[in-house]
C-alpha positions as CSV (number, residue, x, y, z in Angstrom):
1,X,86.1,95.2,78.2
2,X,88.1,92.8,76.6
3,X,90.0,95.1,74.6
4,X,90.9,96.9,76.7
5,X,92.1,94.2,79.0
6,X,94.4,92.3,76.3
7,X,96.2,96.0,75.5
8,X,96.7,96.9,79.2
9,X,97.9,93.5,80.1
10,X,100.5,93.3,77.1
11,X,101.4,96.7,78.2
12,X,101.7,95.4,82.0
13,X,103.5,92.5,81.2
14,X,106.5,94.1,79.0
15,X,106.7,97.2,81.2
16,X,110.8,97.4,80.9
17,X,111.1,98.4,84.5
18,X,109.8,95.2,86.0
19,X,111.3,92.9,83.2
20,X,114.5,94.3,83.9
21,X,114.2,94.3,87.7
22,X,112.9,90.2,87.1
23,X,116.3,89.4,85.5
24,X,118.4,91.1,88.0
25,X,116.4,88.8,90.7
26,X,116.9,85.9,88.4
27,X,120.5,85.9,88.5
28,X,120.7,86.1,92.2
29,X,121.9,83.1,93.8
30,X,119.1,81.1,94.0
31,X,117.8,83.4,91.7
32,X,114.6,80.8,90.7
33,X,113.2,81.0,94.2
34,X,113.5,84.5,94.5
35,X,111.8,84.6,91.4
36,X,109.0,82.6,92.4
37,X,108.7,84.8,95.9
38,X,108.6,87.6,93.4
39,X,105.8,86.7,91.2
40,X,104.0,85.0,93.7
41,X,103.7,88.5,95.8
42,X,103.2,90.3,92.5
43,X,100.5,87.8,91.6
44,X,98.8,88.5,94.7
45,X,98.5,92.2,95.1
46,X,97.5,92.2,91.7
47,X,94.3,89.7,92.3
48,X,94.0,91.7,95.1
49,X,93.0,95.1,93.4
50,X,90.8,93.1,91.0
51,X,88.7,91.7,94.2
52,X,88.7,94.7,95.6
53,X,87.1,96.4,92.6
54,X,84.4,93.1,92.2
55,X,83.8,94.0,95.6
56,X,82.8,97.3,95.2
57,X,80.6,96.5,92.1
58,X,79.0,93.7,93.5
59,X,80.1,92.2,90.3
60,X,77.5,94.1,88.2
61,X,78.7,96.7,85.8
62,X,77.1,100.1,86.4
63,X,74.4,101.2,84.1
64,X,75.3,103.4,81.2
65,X,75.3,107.1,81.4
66,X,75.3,106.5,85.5
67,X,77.3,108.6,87.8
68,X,79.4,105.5,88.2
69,X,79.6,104.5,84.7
70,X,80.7,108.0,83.7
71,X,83.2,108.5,86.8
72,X,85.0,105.3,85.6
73,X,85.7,106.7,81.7
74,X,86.4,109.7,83.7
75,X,89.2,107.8,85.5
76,X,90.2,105.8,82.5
77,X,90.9,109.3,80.7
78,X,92.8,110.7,83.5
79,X,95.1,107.7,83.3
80,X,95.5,107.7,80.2
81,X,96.6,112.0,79.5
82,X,98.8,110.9,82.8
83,X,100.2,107.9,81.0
84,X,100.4,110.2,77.4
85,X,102.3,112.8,79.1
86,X,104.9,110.3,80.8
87,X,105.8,109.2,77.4
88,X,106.4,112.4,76.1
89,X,108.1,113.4,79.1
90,X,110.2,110.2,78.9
91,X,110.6,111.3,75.0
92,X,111.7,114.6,75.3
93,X,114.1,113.7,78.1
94,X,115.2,110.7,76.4
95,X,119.0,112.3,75.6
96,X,119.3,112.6,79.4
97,X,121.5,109.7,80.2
98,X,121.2,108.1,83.4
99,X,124.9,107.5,85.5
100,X,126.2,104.5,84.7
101,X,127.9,103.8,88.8
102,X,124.3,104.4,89.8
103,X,123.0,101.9,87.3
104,X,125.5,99.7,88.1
105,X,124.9,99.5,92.0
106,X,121.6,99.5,91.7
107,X,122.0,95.8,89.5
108,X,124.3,95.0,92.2
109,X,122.4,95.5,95.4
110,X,119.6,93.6,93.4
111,X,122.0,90.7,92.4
112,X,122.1,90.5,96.3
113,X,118.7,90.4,97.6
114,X,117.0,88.1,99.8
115,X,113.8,86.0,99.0
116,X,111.7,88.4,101.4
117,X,112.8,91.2,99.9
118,X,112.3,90.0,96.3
119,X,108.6,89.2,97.5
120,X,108.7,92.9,98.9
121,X,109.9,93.9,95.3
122,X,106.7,92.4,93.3
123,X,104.0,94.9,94.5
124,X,106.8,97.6,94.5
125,X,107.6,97.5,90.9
126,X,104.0,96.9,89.1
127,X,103.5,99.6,87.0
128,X,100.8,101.3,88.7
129,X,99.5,103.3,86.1
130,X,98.9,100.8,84.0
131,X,97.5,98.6,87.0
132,X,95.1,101.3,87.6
133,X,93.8,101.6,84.1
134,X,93.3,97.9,84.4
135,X,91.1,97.9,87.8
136,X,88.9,100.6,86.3
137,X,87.9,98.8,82.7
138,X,87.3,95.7,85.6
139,X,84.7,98.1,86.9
140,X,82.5,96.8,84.1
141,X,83.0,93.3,84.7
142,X,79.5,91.2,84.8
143,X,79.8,88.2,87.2
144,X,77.2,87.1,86.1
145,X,78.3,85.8,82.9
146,X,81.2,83.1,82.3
147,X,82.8,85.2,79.7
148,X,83.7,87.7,82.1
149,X,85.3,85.4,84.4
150,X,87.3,84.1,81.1
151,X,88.2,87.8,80.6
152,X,89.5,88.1,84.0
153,X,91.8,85.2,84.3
154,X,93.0,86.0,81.2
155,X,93.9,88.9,81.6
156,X,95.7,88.1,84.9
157,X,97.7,85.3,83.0
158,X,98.6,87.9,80.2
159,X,99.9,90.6,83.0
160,X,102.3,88.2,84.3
161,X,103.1,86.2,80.8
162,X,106.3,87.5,80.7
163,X,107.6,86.7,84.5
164,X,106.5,83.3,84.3
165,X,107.8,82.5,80.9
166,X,111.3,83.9,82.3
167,X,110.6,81.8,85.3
168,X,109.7,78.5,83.6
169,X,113.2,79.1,80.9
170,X,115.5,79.6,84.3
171,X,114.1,76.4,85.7
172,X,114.1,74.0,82.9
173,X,117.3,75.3,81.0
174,X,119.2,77.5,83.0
175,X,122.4,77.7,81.3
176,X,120.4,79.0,77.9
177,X,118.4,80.9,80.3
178,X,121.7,82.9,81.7
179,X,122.7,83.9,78.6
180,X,119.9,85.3,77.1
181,X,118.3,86.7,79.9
182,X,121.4,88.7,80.5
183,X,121.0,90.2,76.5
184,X,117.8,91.0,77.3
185,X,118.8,93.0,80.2
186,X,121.3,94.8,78.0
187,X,118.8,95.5,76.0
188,X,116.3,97.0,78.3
189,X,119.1,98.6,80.0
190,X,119.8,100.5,76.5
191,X,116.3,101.1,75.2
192,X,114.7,101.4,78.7
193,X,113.6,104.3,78.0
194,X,112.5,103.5,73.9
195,X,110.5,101.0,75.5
196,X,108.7,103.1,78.5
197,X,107.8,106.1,75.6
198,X,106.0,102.7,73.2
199,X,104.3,101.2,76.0
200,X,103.0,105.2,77.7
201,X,101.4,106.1,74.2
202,X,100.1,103.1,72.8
203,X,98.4,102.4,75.8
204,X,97.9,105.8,77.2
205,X,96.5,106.7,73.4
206,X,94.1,103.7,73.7
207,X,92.7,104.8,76.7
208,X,92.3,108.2,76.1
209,X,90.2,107.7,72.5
210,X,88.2,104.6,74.7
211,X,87.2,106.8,77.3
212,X,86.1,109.9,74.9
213,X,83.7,107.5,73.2
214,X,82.4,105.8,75.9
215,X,81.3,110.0,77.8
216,X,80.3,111.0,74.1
217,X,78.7,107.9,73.0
């Protein structure tokens, strides 16, 4: 499970469309408490669908070669063709140039927003793909060991790595933060998509060759 957990968290956490979104809340005045309201709602729907799955399971992995067991490699292989086929979408799209005005508004509005609607903006912009795959490797998470609780946190911390280091740099040196932040939105904003074709396949490869093994094994 762990695996599986440290891929689709890195995956999670440098998701372009989030990081740039992040930014763009950032450098709204009072940009660090609209980030805060931003990662505290995004932190909190995303604990949420991990309950929700411990729930479910009781906290006890299904047996191998269960119905259960093999619907959730089922699952994880469905997400991950659908994540496979984004990124080759996204790839042989990728001279398809989105408007610039359109672009350009869109950073604007952002620049703009209120607190409650940067805390509406968390849950929004998770990528949910990814966040799915995620809830269904949980499925065979065993409460009742400590490693699995390890696993867990980590993996929660990992997801949101990158908000809260951008959160923490804005707070403590805001001026350096301004600056550098705003390159890396250029550079999302010009390998946006780049970015969304890596993070599809490598992930979306992963779980496609996990799941096989786990229904063949």
């Amino acid at each position: 499970m762990l695996p599986d957990l440290v891929l689709i968290g890195l995956g999670i956490a440098v998701f372009p469309l989030s990081v740039t979104a992040f930014v763009l809340v950032l450098s709204a005045k009072r940009g660090t408490w609209k980030g805060l309201a931003f990662i505290l709602s995004w932190l909190a729907c995303f604990v949420a669908v991990l309950v929700a799955v411990l729930v479910a399971t009781g906290g006890q992995p299904p047996p191998p070669k269960s119905p259960p067991s093999t619907a959730t490699s089922a699952v994880k292989l469905a997400i991950g063709v659908g994540l496979v086929g984004y990124g080759w979408y996204r790839h042989a799209h990728r001279h398809a140039e989105r408007p610039k005005e359109t672009s350009g508004r869109t950073a604007a509005r952002l620049e703009r927003i209120s607190g409650w609607t940067a805390a509406g903006l968390g849950p929004l912009l998770q990528p949910w793909g990814l966040v799915a795959a995620g809830a269904a490797t949980v499925v065979g998470a065993d409460l009742s060991r400590t490693s699995s609780y390890v696993a867990l946190v980590a993996y929660c911390v990992l997801a949101t790595s990158s908000l809260l280091a951008m959160e923490l740099y804005a707070v403590f040196a805001p001026d350096s933060a301004r600056e550098r932040l705003g390159r890396l939105r250029t550079w999302f904003q010009t390998h946006q998509n780049q970015a969304l074709v890596a993070v599809s396949l490598v992930v979306g490869l992963f779980l496609v060759g996990r799941s096989i093994l786990q229904l063949t094994s």
